[in-house]
Backbone of each chain as ProteinMPNN parsed JSONL, in Angstrom:
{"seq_chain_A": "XXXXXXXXXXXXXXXXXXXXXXXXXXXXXXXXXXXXXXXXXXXXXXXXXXXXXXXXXXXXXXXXXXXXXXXXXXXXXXXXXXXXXXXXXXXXXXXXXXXXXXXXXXXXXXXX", "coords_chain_A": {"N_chain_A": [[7.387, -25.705, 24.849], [5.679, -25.521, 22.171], [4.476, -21.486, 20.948], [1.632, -21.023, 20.064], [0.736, -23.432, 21.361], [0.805, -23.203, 24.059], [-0.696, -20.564, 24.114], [-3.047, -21.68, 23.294], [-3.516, -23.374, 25.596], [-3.997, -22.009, 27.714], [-6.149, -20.631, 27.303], [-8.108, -22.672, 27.001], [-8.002, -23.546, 29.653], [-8.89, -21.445, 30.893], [-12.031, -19.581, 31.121], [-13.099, -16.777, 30.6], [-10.822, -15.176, 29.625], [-8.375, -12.313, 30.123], [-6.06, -10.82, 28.424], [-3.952, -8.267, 29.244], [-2.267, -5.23, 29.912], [-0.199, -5.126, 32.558], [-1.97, -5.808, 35.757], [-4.798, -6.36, 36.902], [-5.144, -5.239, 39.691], [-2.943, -3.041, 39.168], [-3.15, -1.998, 36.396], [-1.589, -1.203, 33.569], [-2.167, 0.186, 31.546], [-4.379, 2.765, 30.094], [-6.452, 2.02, 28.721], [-6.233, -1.334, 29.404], [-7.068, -0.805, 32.159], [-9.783, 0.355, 31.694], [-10.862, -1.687, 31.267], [-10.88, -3.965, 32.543], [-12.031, -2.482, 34.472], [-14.895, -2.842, 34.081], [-15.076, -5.279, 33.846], [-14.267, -6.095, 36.51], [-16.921, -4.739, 37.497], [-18.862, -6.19, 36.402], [-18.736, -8.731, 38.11], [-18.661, -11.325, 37.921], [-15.597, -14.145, 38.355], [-12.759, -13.943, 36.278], [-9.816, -14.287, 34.181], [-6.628, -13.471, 34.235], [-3.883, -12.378, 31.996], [-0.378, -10.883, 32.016], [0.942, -9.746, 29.912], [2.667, -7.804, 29.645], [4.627, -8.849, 30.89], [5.528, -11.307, 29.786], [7.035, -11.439, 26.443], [7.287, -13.382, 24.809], [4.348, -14.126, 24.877], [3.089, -11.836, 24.589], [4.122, -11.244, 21.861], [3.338, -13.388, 20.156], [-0.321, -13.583, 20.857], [-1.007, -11.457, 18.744], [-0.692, -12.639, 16.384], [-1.798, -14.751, 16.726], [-4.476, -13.976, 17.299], [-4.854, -12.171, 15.137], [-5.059, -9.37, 15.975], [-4.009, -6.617, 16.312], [-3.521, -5.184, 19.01], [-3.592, -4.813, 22.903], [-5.737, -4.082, 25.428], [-7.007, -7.859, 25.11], [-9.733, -9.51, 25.124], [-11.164, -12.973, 25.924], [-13.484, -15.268, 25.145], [-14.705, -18.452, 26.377], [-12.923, -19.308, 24.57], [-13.074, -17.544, 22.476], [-12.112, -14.15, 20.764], [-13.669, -11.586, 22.095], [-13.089, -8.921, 22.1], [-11.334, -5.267, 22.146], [-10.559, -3.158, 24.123], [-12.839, -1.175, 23.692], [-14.886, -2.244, 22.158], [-15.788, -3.568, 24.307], [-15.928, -1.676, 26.494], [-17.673, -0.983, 25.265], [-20.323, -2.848, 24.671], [-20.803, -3.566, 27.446], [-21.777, -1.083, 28.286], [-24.473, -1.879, 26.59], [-25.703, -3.722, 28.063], [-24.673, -6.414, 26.576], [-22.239, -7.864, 27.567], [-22.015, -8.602, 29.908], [-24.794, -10.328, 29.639], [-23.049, -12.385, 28.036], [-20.954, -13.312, 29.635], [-21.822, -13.803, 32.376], [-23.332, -15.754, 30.92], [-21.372, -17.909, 30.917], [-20.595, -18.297, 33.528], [-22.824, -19.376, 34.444], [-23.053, -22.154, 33.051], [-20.835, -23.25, 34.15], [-20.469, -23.42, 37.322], [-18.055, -23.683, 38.862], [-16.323, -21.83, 38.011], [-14.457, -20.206, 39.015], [-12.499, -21.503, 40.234], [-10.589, -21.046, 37.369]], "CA_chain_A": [[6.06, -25.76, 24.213], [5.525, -24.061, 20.983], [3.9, -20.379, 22.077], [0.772, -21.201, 19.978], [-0.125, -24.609, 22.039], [0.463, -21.934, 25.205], [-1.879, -19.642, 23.837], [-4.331, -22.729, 23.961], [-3.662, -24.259, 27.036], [-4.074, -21.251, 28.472], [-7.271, -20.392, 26.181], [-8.613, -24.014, 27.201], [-8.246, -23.487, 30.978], [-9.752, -20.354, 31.32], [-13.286, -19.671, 29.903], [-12.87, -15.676, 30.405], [-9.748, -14.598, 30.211], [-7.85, -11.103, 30.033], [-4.378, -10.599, 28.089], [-3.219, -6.874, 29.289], [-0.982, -4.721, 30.312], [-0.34, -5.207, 34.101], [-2.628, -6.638, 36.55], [-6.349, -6.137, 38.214], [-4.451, -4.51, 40.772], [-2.126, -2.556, 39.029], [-3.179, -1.983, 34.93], [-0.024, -0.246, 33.048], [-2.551, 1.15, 30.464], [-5.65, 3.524, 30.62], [-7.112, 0.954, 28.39], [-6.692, -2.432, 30.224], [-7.577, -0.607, 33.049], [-11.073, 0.281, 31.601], [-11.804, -2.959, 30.341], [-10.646, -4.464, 34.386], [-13.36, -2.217, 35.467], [-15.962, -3.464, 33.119], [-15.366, -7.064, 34.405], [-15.071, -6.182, 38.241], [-18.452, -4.044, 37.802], [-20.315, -7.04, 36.387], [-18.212, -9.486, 39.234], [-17.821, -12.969, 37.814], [-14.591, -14.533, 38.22], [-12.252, -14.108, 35.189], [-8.174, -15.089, 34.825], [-5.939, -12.651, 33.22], [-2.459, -13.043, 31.642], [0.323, -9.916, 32.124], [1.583, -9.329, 28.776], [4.333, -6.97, 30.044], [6.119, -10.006, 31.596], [5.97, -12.414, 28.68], [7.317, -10.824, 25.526], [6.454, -14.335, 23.741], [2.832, -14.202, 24.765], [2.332, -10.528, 23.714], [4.086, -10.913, 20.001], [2.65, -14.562, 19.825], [-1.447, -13.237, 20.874], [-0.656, -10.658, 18.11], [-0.549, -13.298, 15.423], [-3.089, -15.745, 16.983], [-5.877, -13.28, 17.312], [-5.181, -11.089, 13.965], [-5.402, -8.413, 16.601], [-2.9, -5.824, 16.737], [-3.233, -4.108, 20.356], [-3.987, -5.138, 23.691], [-6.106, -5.649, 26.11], [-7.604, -8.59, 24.091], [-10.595, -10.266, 26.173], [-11.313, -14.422, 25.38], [-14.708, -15.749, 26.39], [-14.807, -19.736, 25.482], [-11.578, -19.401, 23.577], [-13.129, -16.891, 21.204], [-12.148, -13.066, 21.096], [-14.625, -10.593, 22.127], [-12.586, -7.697, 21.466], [-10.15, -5.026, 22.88], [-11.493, -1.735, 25.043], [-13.727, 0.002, 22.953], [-16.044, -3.01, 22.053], [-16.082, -4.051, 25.665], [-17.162, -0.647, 26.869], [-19.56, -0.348, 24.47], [-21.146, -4.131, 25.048], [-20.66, -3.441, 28.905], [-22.641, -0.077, 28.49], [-25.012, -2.4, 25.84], [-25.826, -4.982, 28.253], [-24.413, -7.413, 26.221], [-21.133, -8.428, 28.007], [-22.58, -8.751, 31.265], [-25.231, -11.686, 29.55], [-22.187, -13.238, 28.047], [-20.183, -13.057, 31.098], [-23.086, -14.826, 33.015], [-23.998, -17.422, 30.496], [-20.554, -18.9, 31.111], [-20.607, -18.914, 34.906], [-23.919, -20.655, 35.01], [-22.483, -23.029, 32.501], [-19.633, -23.697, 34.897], [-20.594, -23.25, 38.823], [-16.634, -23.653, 39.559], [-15.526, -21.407, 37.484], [-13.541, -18.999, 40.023], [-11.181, -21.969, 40.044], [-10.026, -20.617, 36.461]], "C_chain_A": [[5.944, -24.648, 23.162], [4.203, -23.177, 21.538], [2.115, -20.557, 21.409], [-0.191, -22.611, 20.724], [0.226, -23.817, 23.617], [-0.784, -21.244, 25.511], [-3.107, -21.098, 24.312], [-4.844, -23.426, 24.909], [-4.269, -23.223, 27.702], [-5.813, -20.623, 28.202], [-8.449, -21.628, 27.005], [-9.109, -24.302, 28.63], [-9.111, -22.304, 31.337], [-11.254, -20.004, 30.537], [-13.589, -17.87, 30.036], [-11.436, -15.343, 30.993], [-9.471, -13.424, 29.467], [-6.331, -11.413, 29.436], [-4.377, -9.154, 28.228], [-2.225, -6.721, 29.601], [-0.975, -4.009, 31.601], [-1.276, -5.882, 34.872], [-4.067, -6.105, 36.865], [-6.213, -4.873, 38.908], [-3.803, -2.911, 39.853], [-2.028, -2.287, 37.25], [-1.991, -0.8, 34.861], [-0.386, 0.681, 31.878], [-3.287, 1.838, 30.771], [-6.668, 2.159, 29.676], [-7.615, -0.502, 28.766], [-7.256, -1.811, 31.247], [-9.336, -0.076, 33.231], [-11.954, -1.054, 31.212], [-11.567, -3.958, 32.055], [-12.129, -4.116, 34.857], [-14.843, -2.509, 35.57], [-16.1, -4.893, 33.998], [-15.349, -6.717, 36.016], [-16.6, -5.657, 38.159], [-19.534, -5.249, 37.705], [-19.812, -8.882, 37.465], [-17.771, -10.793, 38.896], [-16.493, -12.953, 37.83], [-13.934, -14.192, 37.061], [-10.541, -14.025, 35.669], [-7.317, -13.884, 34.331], [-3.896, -13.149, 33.345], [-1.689, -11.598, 31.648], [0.819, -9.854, 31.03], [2.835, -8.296, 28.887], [5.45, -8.382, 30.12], [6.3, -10.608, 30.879], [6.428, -11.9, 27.347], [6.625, -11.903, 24.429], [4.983, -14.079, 23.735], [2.672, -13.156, 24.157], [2.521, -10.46, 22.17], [3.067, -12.381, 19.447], [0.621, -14.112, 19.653], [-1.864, -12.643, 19.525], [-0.837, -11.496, 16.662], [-1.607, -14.727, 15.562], [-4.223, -15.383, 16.642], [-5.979, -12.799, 16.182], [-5.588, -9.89, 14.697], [-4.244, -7.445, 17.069], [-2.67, -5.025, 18.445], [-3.955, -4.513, 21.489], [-5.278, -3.625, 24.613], [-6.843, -6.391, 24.892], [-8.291, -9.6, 25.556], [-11.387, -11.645, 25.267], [-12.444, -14.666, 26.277], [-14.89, -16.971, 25.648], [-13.892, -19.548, 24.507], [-11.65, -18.433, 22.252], [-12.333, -15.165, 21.274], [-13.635, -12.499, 20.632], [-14.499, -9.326, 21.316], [-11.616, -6.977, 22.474], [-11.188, -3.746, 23.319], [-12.293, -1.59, 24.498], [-15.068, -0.554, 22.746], [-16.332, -3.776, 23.245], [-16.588, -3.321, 26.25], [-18.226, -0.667, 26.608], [-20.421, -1.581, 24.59], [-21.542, -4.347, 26.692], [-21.797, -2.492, 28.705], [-23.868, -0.626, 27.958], [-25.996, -3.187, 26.833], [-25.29, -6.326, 27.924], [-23.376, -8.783, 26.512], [-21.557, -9.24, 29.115], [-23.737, -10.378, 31.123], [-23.869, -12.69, 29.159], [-21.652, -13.688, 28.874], [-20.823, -14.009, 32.098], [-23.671, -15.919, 32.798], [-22.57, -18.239, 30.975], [-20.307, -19.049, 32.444], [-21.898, -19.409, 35.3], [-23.77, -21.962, 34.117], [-21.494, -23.805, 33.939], [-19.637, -23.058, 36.498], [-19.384, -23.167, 39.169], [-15.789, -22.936, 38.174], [-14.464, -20.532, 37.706], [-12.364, -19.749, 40.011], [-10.287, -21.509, 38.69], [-8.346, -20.12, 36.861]], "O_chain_A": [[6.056, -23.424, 23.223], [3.262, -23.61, 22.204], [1.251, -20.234, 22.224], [-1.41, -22.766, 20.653], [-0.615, -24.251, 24.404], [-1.557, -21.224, 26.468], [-3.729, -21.314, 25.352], [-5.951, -23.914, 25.136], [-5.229, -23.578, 28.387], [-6.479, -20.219, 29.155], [-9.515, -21.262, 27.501], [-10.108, -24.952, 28.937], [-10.036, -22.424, 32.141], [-11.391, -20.248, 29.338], [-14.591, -17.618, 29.367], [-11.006, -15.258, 32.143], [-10.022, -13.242, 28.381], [-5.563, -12.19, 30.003], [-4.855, -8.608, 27.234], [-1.304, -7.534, 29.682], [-1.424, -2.895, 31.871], [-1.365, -7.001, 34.366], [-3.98, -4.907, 37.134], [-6.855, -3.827, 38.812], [-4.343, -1.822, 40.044], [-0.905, -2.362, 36.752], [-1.626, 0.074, 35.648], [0.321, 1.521, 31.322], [-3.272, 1.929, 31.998], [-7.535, 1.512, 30.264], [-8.76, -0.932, 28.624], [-8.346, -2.356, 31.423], [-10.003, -0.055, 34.266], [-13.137, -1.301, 30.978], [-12.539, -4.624, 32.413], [-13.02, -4.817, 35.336], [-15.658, -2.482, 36.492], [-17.062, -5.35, 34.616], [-16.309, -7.029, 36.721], [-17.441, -6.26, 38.825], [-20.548, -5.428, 38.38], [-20.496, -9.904, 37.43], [-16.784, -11.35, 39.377], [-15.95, -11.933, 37.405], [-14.894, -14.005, 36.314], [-10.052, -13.829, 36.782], [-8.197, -13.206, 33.8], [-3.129, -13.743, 34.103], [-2.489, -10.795, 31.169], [1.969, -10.032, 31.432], [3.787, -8.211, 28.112], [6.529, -8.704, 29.621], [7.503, -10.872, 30.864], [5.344, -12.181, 26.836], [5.81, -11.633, 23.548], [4.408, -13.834, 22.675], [2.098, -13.259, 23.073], [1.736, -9.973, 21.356], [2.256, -12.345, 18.522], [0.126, -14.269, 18.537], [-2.893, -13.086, 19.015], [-1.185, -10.763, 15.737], [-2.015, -15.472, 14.671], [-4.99, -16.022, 15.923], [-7.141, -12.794, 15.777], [-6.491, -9.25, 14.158], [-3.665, -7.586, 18.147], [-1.658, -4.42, 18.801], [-5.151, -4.64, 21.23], [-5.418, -2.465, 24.224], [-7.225, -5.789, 23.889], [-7.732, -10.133, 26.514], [-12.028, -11.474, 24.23], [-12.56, -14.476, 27.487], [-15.188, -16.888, 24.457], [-14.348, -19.703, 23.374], [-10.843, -18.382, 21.323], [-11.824, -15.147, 22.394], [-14.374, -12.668, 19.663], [-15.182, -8.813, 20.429], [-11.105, -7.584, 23.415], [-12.317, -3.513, 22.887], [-13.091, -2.292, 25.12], [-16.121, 0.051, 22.947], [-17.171, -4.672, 23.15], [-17.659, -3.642, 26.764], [-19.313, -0.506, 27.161], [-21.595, -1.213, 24.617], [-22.403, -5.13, 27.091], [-22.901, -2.988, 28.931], [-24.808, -0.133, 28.58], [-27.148, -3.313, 26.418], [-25.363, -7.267, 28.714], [-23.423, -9.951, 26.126], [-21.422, -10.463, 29.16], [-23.719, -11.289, 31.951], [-23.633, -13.665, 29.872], [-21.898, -14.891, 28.957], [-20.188, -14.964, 32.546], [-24.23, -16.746, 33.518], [-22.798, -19.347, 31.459], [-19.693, -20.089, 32.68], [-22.069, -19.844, 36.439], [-24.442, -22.915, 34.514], [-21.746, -24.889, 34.465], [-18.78, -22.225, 36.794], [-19.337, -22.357, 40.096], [-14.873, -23.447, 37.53], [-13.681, -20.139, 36.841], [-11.28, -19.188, 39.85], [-9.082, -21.603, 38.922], [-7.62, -19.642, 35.99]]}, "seq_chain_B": "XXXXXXXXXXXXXXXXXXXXXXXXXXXXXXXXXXXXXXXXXXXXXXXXXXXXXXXXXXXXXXXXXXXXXXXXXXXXXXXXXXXXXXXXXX", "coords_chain_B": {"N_chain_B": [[4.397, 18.317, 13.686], [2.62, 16.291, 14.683], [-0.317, 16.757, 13.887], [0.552, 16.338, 11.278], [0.894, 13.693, 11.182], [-1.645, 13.077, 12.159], [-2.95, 13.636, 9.717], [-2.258, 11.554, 7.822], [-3.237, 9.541, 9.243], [-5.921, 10.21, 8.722], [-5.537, 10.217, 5.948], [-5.272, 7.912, 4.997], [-7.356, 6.184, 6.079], [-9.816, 8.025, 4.592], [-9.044, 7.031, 1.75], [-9.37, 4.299, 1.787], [-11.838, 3.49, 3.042], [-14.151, 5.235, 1.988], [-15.198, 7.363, 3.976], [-18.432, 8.989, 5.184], [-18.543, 9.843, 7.177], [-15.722, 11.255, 8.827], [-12.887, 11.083, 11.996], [-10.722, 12.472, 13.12], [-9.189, 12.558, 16.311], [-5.999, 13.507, 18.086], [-4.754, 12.481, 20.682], [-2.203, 12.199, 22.434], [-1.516, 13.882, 23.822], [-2.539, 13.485, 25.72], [-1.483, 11.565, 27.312], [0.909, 12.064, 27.722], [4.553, 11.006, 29.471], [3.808, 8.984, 29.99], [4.706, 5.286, 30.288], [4.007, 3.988, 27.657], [4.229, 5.997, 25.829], [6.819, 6.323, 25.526], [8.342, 5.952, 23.463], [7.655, 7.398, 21.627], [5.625, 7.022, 19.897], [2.008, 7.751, 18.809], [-1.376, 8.384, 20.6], [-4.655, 7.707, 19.219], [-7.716, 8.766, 18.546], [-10.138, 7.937, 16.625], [-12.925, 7.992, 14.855], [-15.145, 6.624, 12.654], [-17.743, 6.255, 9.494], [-18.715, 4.477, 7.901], [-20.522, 3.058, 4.476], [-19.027, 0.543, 3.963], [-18.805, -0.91, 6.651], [-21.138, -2.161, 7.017], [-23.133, -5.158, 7.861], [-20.997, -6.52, 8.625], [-19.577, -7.164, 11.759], [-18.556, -6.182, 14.694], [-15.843, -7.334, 15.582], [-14.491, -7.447, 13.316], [-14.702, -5.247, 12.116], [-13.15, -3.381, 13.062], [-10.997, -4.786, 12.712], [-10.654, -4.441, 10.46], [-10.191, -1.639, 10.077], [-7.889, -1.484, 11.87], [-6.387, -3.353, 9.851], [-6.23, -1.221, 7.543], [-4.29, 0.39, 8.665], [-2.221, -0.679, 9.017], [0.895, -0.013, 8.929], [0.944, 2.703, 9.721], [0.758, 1.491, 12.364], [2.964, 0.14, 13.165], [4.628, 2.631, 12.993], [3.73, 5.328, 14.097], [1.552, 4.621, 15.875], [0.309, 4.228, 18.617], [-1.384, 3.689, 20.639], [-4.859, 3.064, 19.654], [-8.103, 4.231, 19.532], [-10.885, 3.359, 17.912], [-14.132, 3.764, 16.995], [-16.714, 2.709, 15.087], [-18.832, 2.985, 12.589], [-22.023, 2.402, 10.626], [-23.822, 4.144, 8.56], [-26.727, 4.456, 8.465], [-26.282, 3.962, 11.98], [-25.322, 6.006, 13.333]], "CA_chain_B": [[4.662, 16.707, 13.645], [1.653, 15.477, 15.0], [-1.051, 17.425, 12.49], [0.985, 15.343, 10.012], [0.482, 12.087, 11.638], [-3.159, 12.76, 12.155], [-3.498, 13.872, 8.537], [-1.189, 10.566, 7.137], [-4.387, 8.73, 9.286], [-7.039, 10.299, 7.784], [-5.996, 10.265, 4.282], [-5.491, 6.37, 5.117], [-8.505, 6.084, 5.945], [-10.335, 7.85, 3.467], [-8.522, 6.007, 0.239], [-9.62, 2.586, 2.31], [-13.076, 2.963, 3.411], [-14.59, 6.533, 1.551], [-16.157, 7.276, 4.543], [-19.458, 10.192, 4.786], [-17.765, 11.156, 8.327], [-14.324, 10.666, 9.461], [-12.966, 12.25, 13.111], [-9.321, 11.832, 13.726], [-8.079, 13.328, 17.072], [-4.772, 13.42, 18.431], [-4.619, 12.309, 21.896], [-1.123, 11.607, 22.371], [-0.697, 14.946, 24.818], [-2.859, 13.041, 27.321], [-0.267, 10.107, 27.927], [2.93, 12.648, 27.553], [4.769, 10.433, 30.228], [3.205, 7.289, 30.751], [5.757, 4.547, 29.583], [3.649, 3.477, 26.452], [4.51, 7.088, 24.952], [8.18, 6.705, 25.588], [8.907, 5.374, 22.223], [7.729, 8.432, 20.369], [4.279, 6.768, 19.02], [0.902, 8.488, 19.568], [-2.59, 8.025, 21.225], [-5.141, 8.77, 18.683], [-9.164, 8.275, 18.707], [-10.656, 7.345, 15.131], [-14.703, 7.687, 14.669], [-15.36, 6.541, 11.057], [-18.734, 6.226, 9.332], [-18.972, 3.784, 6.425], [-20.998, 1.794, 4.338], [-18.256, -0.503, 4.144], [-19.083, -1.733, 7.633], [-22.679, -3.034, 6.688], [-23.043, -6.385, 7.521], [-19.972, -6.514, 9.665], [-19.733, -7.141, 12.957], [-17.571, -5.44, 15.904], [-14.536, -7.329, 15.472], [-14.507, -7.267, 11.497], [-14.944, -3.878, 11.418], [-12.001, -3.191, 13.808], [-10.275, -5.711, 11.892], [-10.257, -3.693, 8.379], [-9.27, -0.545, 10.292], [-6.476, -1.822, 11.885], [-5.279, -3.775, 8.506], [-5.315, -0.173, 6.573], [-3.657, 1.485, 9.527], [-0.928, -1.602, 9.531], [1.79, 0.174, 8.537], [1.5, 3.225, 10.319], [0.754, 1.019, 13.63], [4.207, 0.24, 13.361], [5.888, 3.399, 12.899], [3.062, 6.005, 14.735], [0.399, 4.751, 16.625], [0.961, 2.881, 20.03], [-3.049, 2.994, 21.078], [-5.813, 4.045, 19.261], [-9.605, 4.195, 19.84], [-12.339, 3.142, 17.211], [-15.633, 3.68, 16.736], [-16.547, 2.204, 13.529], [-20.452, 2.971, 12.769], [-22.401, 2.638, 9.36], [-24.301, 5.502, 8.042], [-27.577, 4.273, 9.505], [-26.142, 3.427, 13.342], [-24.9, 7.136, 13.5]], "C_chain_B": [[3.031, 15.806, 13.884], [0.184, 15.535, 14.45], [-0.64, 15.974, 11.194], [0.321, 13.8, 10.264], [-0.94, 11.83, 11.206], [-3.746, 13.093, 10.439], [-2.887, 12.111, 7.701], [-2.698, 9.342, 7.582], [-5.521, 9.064, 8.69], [-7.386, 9.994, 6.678], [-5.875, 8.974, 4.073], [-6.605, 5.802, 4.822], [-9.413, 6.297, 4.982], [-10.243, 7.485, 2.431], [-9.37, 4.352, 1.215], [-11.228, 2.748, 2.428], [-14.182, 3.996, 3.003], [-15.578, 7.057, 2.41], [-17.056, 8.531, 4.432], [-18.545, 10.783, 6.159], [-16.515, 10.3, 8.972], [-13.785, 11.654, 10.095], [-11.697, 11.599, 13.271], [-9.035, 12.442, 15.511], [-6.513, 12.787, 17.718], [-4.49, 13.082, 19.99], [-3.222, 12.417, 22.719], [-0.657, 12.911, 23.584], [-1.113, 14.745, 26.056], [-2.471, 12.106, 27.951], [0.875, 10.347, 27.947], [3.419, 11.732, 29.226], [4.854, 9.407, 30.464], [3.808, 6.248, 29.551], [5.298, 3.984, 27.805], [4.067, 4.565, 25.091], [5.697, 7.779, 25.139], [8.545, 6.188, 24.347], [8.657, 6.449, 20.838], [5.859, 8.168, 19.567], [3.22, 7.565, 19.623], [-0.364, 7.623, 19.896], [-3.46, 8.54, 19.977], [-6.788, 8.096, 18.777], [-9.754, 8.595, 17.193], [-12.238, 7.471, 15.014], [-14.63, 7.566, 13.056], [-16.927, 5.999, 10.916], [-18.921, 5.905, 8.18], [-19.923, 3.148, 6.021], [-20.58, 0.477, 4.05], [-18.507, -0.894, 5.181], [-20.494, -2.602, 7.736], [-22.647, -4.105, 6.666], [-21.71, -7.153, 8.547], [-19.824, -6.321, 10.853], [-18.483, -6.165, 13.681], [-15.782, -6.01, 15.33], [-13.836, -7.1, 14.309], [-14.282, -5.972, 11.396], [-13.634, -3.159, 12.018], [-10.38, -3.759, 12.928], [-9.28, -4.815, 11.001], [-10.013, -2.436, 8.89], [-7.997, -0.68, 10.395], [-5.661, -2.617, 10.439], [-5.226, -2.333, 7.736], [-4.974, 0.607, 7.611], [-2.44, 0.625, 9.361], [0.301, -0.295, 9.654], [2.366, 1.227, 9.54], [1.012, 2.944, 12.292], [1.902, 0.592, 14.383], [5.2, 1.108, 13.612], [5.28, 4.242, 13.685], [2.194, 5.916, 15.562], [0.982, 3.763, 17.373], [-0.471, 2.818, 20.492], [-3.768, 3.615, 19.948], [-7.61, 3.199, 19.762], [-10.309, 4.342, 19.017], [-13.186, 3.2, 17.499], [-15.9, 3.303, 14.893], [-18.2, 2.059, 13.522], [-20.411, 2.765, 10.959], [-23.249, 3.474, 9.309], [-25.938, 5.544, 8.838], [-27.771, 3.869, 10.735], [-25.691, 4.693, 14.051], [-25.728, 7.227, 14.243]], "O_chain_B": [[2.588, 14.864, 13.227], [-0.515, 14.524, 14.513], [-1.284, 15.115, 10.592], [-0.482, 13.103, 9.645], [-1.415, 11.0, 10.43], [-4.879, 12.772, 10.081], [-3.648, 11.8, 6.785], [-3.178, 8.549, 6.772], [-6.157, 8.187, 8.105], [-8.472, 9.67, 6.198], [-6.312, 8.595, 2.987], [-6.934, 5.156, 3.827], [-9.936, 5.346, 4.402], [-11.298, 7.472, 1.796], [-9.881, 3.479, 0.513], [-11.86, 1.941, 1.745], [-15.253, 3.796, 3.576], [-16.706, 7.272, 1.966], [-16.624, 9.33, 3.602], [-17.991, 11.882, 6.192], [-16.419, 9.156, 9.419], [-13.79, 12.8, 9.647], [-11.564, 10.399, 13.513], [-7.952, 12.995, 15.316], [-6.151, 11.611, 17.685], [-3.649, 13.886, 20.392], [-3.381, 12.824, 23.87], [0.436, 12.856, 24.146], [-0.697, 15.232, 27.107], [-2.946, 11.738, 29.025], [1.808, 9.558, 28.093], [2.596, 11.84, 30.135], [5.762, 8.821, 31.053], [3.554, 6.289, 28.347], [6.124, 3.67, 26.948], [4.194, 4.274, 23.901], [5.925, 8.987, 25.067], [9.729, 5.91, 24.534], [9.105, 6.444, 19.691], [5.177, 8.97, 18.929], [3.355, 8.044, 20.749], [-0.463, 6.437, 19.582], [-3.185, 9.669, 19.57], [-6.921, 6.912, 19.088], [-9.678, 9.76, 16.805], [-12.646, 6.335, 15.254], [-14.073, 8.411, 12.356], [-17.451, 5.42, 11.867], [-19.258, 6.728, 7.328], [-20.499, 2.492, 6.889], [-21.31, -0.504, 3.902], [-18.57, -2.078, 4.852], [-20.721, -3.548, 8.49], [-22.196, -4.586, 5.627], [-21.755, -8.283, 9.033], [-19.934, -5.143, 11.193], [-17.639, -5.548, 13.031], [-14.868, -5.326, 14.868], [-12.705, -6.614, 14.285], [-13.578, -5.585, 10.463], [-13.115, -2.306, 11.298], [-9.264, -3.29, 12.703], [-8.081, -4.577, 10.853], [-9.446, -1.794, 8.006], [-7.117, -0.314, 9.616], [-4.489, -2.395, 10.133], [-4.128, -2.139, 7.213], [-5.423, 1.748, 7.499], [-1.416, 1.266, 9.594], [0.38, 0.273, 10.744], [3.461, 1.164, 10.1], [0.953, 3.794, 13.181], [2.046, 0.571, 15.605], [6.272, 0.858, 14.162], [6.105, 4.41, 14.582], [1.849, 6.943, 16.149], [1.762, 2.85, 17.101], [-0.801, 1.668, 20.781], [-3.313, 4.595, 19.357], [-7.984, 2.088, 20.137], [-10.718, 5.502, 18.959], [-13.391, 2.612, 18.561], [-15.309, 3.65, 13.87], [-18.802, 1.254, 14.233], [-19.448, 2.868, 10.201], [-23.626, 3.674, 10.463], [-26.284, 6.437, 9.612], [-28.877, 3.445, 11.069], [-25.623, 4.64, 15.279], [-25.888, 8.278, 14.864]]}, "name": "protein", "num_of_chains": 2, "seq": "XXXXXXXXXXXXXXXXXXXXXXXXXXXXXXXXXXXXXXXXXXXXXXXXXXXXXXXXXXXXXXXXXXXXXXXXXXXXXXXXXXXXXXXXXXXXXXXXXXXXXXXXXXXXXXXXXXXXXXXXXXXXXXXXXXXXXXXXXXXXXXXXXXXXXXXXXXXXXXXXXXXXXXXXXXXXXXXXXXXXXXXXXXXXXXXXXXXXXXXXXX"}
């Protein structure tokens, strides 16, 4: 599968998803790992993709998004942004409504 | 070495976006270790204050940093941290 119909499938299935570096569990940056904490604090479900393990996905994202540096956070297939504008929309309020309009959109969205 | 760097971003910066306040620091001594700053690149945190961002949203404005940083995103910087305000959001 060419890595841009990846990106979309993957884009398509999830309606918040995470591309970092490492896991939930286990972030490999100080950066994904603030933008993790952001989304556990406000609790909905969301999917995330390991960008360590895929080398395609991380140079491929890179050229999808026009976004040079991870984490890169997708809500409805769009980008939000990477740490800095997630803090600051988290600290805003603003993430937290986004975040919320799409799990009352989608009651089963934990399946993601 | 790393003075240089942070000066090579500044003066980037100011030819690109003439900003009223521009804050480079150097972070790069608070990730000595941690595998992302095994390659030699640095950490650095950016506050800029343009009226080039007027009108421009969050990701836009991120955008046009990172395109006049391209170059040295490749050869020096492995994270960095924006703030990107306009003159009246200060």
């Amino acid at each position: 599968m060419d890595i841009n119909d990846r990106i979309r499938e993957q884009l398509d299935n999830n309606s918040v998803l995470l591309y970092m570096k490492g896991t939930p569990d286990f972030p490999q940056c100080g950066f994904s790992g603030q933008t993790v904490a952001a989304l556990n604090a406000i609790g909905n479900p969301y999917a995330t993709v390991n960008i360590l393990e895929d080398p395609e996905i991380r140079e491929g994202m890179k050229v999808y998004s026009n976004w040079p540096t991870f984490p890169q956070l997708y809500v409805n297939g769009e980008l939000v942004g990477g740490c800095d504008i997630i803090v600051e929309m988290y600290h805003s309020g603003e993430l937290q409504s986004l975040i919320k309009a799409v799990g009352d959109e989608e009651p089963g969205a934990e399946s993601a | 070495m790393n003075t240089d760097r942070r000066d090579q971003i500044r003066d980037c910066l100011e030819k690109h976006f003439s900003p009223v306040e521009l804050l480079v620091k150097d972070q790069s001594h608070m990730h000595a270790g941690h595998a992302g700053a095994a390659d030699g690149r640095g950490h650095f945190d950016v506050t800029i204050v343009t009226d080039k961002f007027a009108e421009k949203g969050r990701l836009e404005r991120h955008r046009m940093v990172y395109g006049a940083l391209e170059k040295l995103l490749e050869s020096d910087i492995h994270a960095l941290r924006i703030k990107a305000l306009t003159p009246s959001e200060r």
